[in-house]
C-alpha positions as CSV (number, residue, x, y, z in Angstrom):
1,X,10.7,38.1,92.4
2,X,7.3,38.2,91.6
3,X,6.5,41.7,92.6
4,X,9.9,42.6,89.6
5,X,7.3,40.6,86.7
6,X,4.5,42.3,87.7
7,X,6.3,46.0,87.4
8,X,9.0,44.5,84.2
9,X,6.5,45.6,81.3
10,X,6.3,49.0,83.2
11,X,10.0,49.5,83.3
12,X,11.2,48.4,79.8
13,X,8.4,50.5,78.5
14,X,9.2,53.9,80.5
15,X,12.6,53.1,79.5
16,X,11.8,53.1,75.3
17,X,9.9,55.9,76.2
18,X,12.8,57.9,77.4
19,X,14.4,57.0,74.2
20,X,11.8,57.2,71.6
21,X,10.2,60.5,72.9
22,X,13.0,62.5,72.6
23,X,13.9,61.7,68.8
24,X,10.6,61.9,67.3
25,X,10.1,65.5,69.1
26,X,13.9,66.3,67.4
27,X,13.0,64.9,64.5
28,X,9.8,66.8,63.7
29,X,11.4,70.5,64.7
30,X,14.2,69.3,62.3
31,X,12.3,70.2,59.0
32,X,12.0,74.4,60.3
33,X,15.7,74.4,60.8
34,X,17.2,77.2,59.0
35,X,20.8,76.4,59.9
36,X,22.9,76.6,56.4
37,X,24.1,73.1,55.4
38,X,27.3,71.4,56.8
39,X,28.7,71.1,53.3
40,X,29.4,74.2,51.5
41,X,28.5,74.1,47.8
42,X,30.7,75.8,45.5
43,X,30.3,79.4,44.0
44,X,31.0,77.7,40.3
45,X,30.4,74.4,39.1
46,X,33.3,72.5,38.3
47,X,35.0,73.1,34.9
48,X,38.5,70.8,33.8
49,X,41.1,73.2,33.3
50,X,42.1,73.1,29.7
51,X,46.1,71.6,29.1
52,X,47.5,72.2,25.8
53,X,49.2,68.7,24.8
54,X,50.3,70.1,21.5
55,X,48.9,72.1,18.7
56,X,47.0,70.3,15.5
57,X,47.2,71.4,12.1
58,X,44.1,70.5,9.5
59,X,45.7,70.9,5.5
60,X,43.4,70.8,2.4
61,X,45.7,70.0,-0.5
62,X,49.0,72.2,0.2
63,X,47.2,74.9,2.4
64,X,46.8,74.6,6.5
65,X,43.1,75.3,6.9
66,X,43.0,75.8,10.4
67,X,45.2,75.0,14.0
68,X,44.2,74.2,16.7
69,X,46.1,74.4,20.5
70,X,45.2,70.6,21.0
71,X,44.6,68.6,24.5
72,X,45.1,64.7,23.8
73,X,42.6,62.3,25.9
74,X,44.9,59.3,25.5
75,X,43.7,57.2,28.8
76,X,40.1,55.3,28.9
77,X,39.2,57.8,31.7
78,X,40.1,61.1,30.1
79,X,38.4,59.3,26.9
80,X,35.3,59.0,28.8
81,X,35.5,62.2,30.0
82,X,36.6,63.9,27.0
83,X,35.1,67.7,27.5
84,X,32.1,66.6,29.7
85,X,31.7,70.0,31.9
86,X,33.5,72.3,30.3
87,X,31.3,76.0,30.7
88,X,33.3,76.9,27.6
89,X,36.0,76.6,25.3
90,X,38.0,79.0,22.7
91,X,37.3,78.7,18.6
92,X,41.0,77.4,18.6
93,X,41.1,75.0,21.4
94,X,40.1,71.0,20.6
95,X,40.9,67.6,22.1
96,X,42.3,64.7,20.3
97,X,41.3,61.4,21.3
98,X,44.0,58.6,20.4
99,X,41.8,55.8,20.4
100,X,43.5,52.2,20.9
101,X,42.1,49.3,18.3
102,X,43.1,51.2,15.1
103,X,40.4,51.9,12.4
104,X,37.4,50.8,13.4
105,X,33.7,52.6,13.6
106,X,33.4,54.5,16.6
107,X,30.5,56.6,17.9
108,X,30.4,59.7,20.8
109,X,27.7,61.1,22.8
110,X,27.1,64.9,24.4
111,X,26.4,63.7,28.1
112,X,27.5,66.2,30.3
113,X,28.9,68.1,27.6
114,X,27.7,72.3,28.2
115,X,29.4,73.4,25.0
116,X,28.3,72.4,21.3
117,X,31.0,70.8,19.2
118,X,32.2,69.4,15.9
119,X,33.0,65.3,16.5
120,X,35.5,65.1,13.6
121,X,36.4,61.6,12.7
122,X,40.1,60.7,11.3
123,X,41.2,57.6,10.2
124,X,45.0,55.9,10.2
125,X,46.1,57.6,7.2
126,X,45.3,61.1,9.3
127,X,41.8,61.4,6.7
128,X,38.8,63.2,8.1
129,X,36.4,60.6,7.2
130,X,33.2,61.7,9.0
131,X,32.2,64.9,10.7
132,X,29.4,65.1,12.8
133,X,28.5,68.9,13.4
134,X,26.9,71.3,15.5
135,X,26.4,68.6,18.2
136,X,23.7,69.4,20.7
137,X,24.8,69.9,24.2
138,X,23.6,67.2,27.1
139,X,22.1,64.9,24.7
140,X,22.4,61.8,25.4
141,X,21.7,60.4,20.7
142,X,24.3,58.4,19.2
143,X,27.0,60.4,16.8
144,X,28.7,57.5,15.0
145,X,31.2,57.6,12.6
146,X,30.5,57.0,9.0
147,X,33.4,55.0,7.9
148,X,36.0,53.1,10.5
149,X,38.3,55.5,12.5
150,X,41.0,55.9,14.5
151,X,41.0,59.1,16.2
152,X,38.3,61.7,17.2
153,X,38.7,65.4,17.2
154,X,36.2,67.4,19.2
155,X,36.2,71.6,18.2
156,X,33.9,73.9,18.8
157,X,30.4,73.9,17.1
158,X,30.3,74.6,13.3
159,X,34.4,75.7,13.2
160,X,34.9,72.7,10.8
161,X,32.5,74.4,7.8
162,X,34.2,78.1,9.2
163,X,37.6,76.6,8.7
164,X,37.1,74.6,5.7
165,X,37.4,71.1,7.6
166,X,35.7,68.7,5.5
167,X,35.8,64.7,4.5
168,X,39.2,64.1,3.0
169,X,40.9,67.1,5.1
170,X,44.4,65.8,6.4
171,X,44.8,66.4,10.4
172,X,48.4,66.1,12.0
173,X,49.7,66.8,15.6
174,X,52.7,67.2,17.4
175,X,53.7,68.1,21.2
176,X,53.6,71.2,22.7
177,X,56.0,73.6,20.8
């Protein structure tokens, strides 16, 4: 019994030994591995396909300005989303967000968004009452609405001024023809 104490500390210590030894040498020879990674990145980054909800007219007076084939974010995730990561979109594609709380002052960011865009804010009545334009990509400022609204249309950078979109401009929608 005595002679087992006098050789324990021996034996517990050759035994971490033959534990530790072996990782540590595996761990340092692990930074020179040139072995591809076990998860394979993709060739493209992720991009939403775009669906066409329904097409969206915008009418100054009598005339239709513009149309637009129209994708509705009607859920609290695809508003979130909205066209975050989108590599790029066509002058006559938009998104319509059908906001839930009526007319009320309402605000949208560029996080995650690649493409520049036109925030156009409609109210109840199917007004543009604000229009934020030219919005910067990825940034991360503010772009409220000047008066209370209760939709959003996002287009593509500066196509409100091209198609004559502008405060008072009547926006209306419809399903997929």
């Amino acid at each position: 019994m005595n002679s087992f104490r006098k050789y324990a500390p021996w034996i517990v210590g050759i035994a971490m030994a033959a534990f530790i030894i072996p990782s540590t040498i595996g761990s340092l020879f692990k930074g020179n591995n040139n072995s591809k990674p076990s998860v394979i990145q993709p060739a493209q980054p992720y991009e939403p396909p775009f669906r066409m909800d329904g097409t969206l007219w915008a009418i100054n007076d009598s005339d239709t300005t513009a149309i637009f084939r129209t994708e509705y974010a009607t859920t609290p995730e695809a508003i979130e989303i909205g066209m975050m990561y989108r590599q790029s979109m066509d002058k006559d594609m938009a998104m319509l967000f059908l906001m839930s709380g009526g007319d009320q002052l309402r605000s949208f960011w560029m996080k995650n968004t690649i493409v520049p865009l036109d925030i156009i804010y409609i109210n109840s009545a199917n007004e543009v009452v604000s229009i934020q334009a030219n919005a910067a990509p990825h940034s991360m400022e503010s772009l409220p609405s000047a008066q209370p609204a209760s939709y959003v249309l996002e287009i593509y950078g500066g196509e409100a001024a091209a198609q004559g979109i502008s405060i008072g401009t009547k926006v209306y929608w419809s399903d997929k023809l």
